[in-house]
mmJSON file of the N, C-alpha and C atoms, coordinates in Angstrom:
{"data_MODEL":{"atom_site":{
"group_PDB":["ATOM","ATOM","ATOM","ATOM","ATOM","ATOM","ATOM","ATOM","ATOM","ATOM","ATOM","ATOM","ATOM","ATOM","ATOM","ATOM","ATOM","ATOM","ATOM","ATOM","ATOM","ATOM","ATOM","ATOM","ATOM","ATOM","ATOM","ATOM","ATOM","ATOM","ATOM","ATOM","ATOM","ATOM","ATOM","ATOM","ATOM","ATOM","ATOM","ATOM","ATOM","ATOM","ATOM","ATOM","ATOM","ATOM","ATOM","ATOM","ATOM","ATOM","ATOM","ATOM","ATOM","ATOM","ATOM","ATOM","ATOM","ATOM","ATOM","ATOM","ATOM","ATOM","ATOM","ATOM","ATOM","ATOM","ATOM","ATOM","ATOM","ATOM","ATOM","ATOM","ATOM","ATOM","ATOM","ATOM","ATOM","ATOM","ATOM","ATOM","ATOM","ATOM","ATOM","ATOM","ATOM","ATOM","ATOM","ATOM","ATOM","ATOM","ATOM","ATOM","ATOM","ATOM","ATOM","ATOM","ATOM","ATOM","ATOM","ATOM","ATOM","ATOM","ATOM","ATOM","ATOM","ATOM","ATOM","ATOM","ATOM","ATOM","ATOM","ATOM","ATOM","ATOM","ATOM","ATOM","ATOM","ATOM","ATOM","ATOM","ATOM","ATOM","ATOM","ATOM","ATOM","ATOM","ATOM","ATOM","ATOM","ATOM","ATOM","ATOM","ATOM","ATOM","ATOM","ATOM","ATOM","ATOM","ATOM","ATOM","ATOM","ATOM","ATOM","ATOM","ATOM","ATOM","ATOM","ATOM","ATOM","ATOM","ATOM","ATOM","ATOM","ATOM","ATOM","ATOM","ATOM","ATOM","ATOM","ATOM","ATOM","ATOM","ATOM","ATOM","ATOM","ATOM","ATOM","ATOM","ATOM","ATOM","ATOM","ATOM","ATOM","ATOM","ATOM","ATOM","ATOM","ATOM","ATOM","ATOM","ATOM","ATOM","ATOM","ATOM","ATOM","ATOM","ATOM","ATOM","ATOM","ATOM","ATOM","ATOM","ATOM","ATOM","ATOM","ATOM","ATOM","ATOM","ATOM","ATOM","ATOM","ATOM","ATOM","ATOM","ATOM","ATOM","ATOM","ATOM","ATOM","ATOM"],
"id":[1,2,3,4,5,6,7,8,9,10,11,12,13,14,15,16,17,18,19,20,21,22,23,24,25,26,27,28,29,30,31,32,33,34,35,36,37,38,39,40,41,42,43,44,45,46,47,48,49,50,51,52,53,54,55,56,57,58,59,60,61,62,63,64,65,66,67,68,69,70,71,72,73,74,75,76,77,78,79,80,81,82,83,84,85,86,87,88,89,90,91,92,93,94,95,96,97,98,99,100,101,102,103,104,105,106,107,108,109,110,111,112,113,114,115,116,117,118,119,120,121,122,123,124,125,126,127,128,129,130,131,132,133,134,135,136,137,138,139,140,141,142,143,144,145,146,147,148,149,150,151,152,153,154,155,156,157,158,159,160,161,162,163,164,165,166,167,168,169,170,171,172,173,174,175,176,177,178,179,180,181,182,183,184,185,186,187,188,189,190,191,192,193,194,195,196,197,198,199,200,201,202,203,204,205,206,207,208,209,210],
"type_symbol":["N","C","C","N","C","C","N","C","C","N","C","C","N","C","C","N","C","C","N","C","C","N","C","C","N","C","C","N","C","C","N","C","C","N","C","C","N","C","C","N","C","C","N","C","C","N","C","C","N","C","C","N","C","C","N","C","C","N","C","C","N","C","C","N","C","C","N","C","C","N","C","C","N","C","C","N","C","C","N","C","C","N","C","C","N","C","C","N","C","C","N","C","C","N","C","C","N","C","C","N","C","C","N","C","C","N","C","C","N","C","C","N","C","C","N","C","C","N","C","C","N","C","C","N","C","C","N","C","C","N","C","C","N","C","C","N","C","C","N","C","C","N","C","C","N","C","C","N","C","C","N","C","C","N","C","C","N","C","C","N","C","C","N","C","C","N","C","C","N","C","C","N","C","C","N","C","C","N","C","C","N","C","C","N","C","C","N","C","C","N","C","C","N","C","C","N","C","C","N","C","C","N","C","C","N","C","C","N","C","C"],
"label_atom_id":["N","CA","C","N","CA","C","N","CA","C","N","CA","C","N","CA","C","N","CA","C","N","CA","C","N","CA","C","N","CA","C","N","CA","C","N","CA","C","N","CA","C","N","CA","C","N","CA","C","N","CA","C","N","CA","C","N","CA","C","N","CA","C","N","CA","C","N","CA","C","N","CA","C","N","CA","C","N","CA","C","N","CA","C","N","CA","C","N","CA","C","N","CA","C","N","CA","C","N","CA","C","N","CA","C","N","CA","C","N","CA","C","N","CA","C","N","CA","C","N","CA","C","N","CA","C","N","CA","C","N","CA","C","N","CA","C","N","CA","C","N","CA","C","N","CA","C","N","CA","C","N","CA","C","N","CA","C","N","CA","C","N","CA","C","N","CA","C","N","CA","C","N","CA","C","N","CA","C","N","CA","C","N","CA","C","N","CA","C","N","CA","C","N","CA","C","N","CA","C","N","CA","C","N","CA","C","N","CA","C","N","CA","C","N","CA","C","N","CA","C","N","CA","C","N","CA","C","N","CA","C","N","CA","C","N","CA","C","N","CA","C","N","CA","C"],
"label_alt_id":[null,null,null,null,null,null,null,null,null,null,null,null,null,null,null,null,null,null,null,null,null,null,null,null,null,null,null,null,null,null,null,null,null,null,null,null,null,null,null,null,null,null,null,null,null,null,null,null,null,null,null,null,null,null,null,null,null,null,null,null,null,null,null,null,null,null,null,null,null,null,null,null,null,null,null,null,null,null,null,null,null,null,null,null,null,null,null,null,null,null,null,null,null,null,null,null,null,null,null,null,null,null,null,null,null,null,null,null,null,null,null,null,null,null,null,null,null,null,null,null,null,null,null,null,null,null,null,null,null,null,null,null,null,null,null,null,null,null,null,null,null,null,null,null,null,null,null,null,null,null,null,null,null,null,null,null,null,null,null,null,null,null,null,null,null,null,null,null,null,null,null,null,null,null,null,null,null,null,null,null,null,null,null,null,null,null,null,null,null,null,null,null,null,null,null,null,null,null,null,null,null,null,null,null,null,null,null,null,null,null],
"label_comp_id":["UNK","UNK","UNK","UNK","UNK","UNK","UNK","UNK","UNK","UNK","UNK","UNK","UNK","UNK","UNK","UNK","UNK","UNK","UNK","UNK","UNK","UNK","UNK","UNK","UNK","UNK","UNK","UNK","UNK","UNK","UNK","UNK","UNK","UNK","UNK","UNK","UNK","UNK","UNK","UNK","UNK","UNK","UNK","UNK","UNK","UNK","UNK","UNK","UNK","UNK","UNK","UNK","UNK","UNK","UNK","UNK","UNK","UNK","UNK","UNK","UNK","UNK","UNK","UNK","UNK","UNK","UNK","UNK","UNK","UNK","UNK","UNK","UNK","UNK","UNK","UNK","UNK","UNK","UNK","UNK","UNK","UNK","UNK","UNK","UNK","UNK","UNK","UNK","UNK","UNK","UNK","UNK","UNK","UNK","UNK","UNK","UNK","UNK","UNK","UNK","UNK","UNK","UNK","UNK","UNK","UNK","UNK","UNK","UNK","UNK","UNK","UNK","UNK","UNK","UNK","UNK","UNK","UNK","UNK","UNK","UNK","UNK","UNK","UNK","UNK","UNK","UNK","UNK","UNK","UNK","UNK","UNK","UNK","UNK","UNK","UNK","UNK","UNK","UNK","UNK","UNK","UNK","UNK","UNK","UNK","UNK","UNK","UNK","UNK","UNK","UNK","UNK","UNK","UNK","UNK","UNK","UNK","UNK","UNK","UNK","UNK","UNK","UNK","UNK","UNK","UNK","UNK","UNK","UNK","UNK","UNK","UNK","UNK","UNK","UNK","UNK","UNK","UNK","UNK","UNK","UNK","UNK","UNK","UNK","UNK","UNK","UNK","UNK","UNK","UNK","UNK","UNK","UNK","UNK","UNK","UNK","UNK","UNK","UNK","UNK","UNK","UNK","UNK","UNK","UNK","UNK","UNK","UNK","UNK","UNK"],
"label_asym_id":["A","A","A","A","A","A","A","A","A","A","A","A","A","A","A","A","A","A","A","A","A","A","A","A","A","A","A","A","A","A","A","A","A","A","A","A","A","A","A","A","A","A","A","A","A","A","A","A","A","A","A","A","A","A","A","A","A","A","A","A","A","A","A","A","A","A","A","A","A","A","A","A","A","A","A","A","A","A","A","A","A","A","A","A","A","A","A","A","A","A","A","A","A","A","A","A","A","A","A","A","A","A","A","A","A","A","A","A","A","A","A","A","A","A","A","A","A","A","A","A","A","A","A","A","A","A","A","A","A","A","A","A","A","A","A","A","A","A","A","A","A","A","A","A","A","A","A","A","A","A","A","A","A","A","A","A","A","A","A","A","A","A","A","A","A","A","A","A","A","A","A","A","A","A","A","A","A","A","A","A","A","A","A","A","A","A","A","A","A","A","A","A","A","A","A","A","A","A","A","A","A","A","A","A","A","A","A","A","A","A"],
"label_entity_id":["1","1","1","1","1","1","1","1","1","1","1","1","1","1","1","1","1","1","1","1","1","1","1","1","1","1","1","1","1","1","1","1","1","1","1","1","1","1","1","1","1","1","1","1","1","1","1","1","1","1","1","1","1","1","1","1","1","1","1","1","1","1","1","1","1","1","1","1","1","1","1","1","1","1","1","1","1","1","1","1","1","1","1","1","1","1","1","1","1","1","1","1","1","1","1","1","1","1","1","1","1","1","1","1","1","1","1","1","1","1","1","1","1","1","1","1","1","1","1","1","1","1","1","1","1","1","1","1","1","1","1","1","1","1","1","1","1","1","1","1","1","1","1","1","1","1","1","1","1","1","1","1","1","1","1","1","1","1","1","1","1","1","1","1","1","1","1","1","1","1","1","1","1","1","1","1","1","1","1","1","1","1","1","1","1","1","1","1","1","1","1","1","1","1","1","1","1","1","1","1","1","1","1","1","1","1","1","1","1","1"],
"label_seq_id":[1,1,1,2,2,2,3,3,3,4,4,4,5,5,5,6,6,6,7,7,7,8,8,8,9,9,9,10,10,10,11,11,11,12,12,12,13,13,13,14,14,14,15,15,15,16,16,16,17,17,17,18,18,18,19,19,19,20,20,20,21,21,21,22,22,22,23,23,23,24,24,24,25,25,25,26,26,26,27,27,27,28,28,28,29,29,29,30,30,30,31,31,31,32,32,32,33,33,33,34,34,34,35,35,35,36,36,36,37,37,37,38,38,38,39,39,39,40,40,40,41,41,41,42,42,42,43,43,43,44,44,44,45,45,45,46,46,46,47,47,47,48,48,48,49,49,49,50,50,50,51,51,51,52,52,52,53,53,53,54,54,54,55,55,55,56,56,56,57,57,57,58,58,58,59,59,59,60,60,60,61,61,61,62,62,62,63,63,63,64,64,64,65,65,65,66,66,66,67,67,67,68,68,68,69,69,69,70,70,70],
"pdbx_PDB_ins_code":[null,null,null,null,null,null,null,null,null,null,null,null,null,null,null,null,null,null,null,null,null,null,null,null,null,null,null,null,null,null,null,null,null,null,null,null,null,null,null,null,null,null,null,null,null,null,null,null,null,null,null,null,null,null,null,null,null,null,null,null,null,null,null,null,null,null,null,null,null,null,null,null,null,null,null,null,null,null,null,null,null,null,null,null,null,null,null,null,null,null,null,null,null,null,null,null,null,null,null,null,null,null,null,null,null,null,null,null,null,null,null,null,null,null,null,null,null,null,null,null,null,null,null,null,null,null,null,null,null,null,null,null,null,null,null,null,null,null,null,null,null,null,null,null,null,null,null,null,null,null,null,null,null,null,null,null,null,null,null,null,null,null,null,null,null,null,null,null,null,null,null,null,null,null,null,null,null,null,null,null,null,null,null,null,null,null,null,null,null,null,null,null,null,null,null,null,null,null,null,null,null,null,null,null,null,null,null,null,null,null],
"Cartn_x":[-1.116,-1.69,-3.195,-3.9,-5.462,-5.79,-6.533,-7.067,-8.38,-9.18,-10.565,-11.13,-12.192,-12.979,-14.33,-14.862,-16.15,-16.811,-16.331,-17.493,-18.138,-18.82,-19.859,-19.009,-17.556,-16.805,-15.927,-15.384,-14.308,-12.909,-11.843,-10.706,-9.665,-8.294,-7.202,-6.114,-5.552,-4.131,-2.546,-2.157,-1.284,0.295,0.987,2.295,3.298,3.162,3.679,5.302,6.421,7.905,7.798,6.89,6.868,6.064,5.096,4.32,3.244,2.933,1.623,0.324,-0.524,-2.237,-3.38,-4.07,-5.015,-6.431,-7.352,-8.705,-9.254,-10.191,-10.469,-12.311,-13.135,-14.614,-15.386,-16.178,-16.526,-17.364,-17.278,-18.005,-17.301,-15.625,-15.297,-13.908,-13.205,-11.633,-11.048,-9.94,-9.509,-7.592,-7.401,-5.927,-5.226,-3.886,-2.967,-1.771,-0.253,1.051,2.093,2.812,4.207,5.352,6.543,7.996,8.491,9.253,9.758,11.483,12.304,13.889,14.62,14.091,15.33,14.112,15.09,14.496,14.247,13.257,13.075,11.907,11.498,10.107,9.535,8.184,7.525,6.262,6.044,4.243,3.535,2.287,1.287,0.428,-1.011,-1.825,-3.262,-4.426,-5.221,-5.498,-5.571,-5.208,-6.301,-7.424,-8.439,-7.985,-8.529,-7.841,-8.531,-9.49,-10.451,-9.864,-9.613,-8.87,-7.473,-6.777,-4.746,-4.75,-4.95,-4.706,-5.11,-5.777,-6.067,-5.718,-5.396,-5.818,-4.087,-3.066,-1.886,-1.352,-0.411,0.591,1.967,2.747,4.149,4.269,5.006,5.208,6.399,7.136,8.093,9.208,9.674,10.563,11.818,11.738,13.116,14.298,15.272,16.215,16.016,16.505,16.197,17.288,16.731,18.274,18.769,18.452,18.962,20.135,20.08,20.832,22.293,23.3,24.567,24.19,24.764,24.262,26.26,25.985,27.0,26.68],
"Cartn_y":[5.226,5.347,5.174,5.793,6.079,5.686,4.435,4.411,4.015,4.874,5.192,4.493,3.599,2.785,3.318,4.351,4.52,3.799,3.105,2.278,0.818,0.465,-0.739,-2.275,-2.166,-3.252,-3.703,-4.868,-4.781,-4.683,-4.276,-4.003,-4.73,-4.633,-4.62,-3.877,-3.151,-2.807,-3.437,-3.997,-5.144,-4.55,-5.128,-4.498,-5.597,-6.729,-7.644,-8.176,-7.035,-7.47,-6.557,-5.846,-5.09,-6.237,-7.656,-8.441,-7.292,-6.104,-5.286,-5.742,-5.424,-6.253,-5.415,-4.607,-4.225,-4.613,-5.396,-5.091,-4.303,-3.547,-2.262,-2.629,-2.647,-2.889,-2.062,-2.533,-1.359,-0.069,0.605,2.171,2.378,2.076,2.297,2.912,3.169,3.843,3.403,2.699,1.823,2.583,2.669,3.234,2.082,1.824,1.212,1.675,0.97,1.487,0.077,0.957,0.496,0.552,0.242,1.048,0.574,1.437,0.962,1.229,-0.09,0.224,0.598,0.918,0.906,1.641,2.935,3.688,2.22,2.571,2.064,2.187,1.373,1.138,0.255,0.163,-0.778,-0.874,-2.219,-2.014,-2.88,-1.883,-2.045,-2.488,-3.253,-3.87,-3.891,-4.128,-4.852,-6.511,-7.433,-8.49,-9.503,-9.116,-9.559,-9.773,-11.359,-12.026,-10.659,-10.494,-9.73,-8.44,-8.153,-6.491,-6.059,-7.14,-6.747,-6.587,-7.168,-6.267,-5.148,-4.428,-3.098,-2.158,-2.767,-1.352,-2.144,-1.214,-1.102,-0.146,0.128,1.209,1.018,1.938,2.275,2.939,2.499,3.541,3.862,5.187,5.342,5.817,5.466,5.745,6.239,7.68,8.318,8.279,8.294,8.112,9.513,9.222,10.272,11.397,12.462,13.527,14.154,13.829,13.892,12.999,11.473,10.572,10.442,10.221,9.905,8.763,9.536,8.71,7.939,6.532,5.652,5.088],
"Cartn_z":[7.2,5.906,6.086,5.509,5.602,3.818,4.028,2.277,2.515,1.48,2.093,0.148,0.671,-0.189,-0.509,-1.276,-1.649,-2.367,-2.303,-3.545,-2.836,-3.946,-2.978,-3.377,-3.852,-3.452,-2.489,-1.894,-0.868,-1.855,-1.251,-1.693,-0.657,-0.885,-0.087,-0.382,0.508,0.276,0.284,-0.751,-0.216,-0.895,0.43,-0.376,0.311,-0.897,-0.73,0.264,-0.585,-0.207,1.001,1.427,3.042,4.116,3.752,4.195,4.821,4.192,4.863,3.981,4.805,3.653,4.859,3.985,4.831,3.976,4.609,3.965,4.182,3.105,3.362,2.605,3.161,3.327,2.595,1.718,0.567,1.623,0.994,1.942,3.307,2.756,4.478,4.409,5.461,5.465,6.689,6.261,7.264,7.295,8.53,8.532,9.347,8.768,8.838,8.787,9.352,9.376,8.992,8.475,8.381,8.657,8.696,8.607,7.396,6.522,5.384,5.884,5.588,5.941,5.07,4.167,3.117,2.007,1.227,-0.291,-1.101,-1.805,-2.569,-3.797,-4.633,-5.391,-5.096,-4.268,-3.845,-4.446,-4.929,-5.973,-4.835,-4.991,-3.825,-4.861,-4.296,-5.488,-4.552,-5.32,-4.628,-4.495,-3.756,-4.109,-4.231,-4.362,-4.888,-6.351,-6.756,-8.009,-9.256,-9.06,-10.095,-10.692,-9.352,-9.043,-9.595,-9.137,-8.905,-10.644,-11.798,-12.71,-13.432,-12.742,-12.941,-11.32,-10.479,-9.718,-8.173,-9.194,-8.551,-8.618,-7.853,-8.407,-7.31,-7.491,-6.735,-6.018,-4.623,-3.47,-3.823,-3.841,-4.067,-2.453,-2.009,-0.777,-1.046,-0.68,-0.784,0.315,0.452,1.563,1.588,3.525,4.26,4.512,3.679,3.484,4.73,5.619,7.249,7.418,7.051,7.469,6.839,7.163,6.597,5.701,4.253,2.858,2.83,2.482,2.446,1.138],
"occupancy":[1.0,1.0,1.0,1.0,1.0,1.0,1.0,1.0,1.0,1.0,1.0,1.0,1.0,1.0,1.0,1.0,1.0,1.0,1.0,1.0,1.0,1.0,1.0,1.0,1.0,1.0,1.0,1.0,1.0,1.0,1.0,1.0,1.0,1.0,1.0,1.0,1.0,1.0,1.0,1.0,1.0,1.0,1.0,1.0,1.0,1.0,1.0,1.0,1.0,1.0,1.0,1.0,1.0,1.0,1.0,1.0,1.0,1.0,1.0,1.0,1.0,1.0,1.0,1.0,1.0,1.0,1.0,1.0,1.0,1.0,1.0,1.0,1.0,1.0,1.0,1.0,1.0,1.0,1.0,1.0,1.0,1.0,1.0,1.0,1.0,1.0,1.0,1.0,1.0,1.0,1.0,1.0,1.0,1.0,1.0,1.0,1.0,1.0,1.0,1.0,1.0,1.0,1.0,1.0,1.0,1.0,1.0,1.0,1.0,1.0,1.0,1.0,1.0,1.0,1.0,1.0,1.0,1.0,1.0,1.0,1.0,1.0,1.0,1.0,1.0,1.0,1.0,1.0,1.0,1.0,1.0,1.0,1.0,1.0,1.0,1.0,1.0,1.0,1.0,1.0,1.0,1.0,1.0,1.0,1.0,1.0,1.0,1.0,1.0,1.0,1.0,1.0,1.0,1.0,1.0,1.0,1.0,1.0,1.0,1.0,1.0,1.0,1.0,1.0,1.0,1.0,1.0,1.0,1.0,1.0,1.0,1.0,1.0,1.0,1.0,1.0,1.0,1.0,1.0,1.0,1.0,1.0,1.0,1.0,1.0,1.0,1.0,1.0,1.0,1.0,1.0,1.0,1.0,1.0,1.0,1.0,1.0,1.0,1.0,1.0,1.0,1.0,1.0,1.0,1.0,1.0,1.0,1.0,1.0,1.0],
"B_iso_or_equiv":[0.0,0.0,0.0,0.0,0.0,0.0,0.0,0.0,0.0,0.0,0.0,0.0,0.0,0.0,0.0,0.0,0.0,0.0,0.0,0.0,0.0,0.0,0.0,0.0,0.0,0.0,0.0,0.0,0.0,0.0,0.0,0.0,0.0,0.0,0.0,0.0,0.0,0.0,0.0,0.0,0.0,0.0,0.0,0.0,0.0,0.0,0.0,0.0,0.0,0.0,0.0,0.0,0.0,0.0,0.0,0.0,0.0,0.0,0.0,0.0,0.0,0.0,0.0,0.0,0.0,0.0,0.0,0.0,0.0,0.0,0.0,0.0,0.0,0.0,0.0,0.0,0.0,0.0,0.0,0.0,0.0,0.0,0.0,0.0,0.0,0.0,0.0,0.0,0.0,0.0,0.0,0.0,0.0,0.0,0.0,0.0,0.0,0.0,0.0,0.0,0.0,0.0,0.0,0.0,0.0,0.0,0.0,0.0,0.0,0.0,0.0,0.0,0.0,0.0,0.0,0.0,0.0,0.0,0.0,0.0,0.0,0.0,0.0,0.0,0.0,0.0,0.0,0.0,0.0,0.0,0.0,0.0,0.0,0.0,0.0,0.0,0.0,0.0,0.0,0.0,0.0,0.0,0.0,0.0,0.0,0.0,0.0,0.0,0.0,0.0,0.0,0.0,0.0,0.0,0.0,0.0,0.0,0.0,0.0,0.0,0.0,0.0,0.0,0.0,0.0,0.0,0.0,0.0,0.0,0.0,0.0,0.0,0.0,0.0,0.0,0.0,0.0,0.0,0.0,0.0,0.0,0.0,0.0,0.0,0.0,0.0,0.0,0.0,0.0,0.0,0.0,0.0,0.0,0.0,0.0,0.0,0.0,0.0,0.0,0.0,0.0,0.0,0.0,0.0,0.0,0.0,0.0,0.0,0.0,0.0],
"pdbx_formal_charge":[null,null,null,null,null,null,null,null,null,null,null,null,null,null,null,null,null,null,null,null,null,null,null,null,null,null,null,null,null,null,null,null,null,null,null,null,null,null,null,null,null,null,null,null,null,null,null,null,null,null,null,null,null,null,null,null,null,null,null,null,null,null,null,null,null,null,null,null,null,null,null,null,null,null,null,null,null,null,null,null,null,null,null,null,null,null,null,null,null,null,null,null,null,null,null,null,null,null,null,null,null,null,null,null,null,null,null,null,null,null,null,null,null,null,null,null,null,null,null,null,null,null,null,null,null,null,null,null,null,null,null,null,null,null,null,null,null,null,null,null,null,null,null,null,null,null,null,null,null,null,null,null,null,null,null,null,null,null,null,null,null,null,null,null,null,null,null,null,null,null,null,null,null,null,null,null,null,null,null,null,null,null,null,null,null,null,null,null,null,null,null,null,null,null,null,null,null,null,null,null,null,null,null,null,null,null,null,null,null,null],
"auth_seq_id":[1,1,1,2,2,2,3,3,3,4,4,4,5,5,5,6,6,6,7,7,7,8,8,8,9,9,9,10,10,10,11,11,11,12,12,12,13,13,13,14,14,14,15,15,15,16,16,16,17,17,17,18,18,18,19,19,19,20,20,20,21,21,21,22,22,22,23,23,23,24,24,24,25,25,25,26,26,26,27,27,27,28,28,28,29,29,29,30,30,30,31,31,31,32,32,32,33,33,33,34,34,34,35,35,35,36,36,36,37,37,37,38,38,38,39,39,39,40,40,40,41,41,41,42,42,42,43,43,43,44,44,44,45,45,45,46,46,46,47,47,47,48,48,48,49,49,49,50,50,50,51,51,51,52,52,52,53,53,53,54,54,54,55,55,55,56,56,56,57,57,57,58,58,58,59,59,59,60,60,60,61,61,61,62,62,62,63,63,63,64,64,64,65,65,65,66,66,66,67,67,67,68,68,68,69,69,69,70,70,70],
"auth_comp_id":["UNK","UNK","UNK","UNK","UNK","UNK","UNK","UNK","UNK","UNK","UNK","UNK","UNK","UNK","UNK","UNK","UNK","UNK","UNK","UNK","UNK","UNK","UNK","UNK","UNK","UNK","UNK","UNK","UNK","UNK","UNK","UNK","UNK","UNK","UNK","UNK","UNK","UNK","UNK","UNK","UNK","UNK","UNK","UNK","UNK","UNK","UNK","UNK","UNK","UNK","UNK","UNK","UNK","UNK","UNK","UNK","UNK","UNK","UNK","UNK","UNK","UNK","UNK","UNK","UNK","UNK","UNK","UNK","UNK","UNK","UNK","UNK","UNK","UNK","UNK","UNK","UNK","UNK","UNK","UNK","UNK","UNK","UNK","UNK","UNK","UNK","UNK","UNK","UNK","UNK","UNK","UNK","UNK","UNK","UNK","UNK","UNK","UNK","UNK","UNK","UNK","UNK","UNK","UNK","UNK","UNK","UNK","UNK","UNK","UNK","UNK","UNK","UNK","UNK","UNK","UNK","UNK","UNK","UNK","UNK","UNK","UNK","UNK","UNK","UNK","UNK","UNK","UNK","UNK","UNK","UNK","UNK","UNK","UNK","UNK","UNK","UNK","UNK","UNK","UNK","UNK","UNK","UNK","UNK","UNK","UNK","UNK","UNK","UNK","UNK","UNK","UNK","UNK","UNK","UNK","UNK","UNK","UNK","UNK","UNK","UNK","UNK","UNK","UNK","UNK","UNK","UNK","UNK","UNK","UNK","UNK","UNK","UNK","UNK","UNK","UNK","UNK","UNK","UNK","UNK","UNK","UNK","UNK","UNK","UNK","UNK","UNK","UNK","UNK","UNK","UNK","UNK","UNK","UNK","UNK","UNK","UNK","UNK","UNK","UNK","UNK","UNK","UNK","UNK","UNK","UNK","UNK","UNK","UNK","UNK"],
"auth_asym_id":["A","A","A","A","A","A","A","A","A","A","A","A","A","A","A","A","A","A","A","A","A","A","A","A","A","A","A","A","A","A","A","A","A","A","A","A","A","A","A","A","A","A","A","A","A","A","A","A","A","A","A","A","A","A","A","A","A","A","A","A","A","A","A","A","A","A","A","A","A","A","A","A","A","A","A","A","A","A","A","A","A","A","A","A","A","A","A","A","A","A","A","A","A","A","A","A","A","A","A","A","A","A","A","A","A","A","A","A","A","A","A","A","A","A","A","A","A","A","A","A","A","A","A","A","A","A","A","A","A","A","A","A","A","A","A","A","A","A","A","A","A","A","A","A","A","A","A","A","A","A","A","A","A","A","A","A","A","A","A","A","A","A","A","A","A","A","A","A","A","A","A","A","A","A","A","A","A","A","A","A","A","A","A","A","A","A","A","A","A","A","A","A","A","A","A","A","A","A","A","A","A","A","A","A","A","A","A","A","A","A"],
"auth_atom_id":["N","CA","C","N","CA","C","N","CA","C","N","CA","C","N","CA","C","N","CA","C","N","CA","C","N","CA","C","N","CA","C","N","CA","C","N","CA","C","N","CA","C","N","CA","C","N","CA","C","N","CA","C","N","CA","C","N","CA","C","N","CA","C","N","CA","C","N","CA","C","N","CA","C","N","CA","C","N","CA","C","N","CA","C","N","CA","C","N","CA","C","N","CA","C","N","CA","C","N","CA","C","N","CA","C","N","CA","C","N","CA","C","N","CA","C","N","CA","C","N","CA","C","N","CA","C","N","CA","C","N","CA","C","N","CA","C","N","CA","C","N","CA","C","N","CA","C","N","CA","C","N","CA","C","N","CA","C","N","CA","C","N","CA","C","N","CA","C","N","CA","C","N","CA","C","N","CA","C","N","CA","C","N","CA","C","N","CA","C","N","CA","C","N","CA","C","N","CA","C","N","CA","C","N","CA","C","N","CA","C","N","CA","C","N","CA","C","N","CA","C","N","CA","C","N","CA","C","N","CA","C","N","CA","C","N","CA","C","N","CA","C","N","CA","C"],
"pdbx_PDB_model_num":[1,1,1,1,1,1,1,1,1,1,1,1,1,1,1,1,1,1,1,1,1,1,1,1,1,1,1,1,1,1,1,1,1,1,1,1,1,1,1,1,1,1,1,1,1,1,1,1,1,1,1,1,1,1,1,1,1,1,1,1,1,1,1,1,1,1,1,1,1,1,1,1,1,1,1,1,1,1,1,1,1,1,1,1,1,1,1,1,1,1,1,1,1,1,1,1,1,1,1,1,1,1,1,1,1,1,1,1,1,1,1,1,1,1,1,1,1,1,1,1,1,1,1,1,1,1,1,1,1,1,1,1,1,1,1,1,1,1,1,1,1,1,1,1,1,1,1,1,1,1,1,1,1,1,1,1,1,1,1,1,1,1,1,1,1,1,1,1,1,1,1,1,1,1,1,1,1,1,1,1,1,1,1,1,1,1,1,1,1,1,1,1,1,1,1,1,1,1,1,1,1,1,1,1,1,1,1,1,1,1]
}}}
């Protein structure tokens, strides 16, 4: 994942129930990875106290239509 910060604040990418957290440095683009195990809805946030209620949203993870669905 590549999340790119233009602006002249610092940010983070945090996605709590995955334990991923990237700081991301104002005027900068910082790439990071994950594995996600399981479909799901995951809310990602910034976690700067100032920030996280305005600037979140949802990863959405689809199961993989390759795999034997149980």
């Amino acid at each position: 994942m590549t999340v790119v910060n233009p602006g002249g604040d610092p940010h983070t990418f945090t996605i709590a129930e995955m334990n991923f957290n990237i700081n991301v440095p104002a005027m900068s683009q910082v790439v990071g990875s994950f594995i996600v195990a399981k479909a799901g809805l995951f809310k990602y946030l910034c976690s700067i106290p100032e920030h996280s209620p305005y600037m979140w949203g949802s990863l959405v993870v689809l199961p993989d239509s390759s795999a034997a669905q149980t």
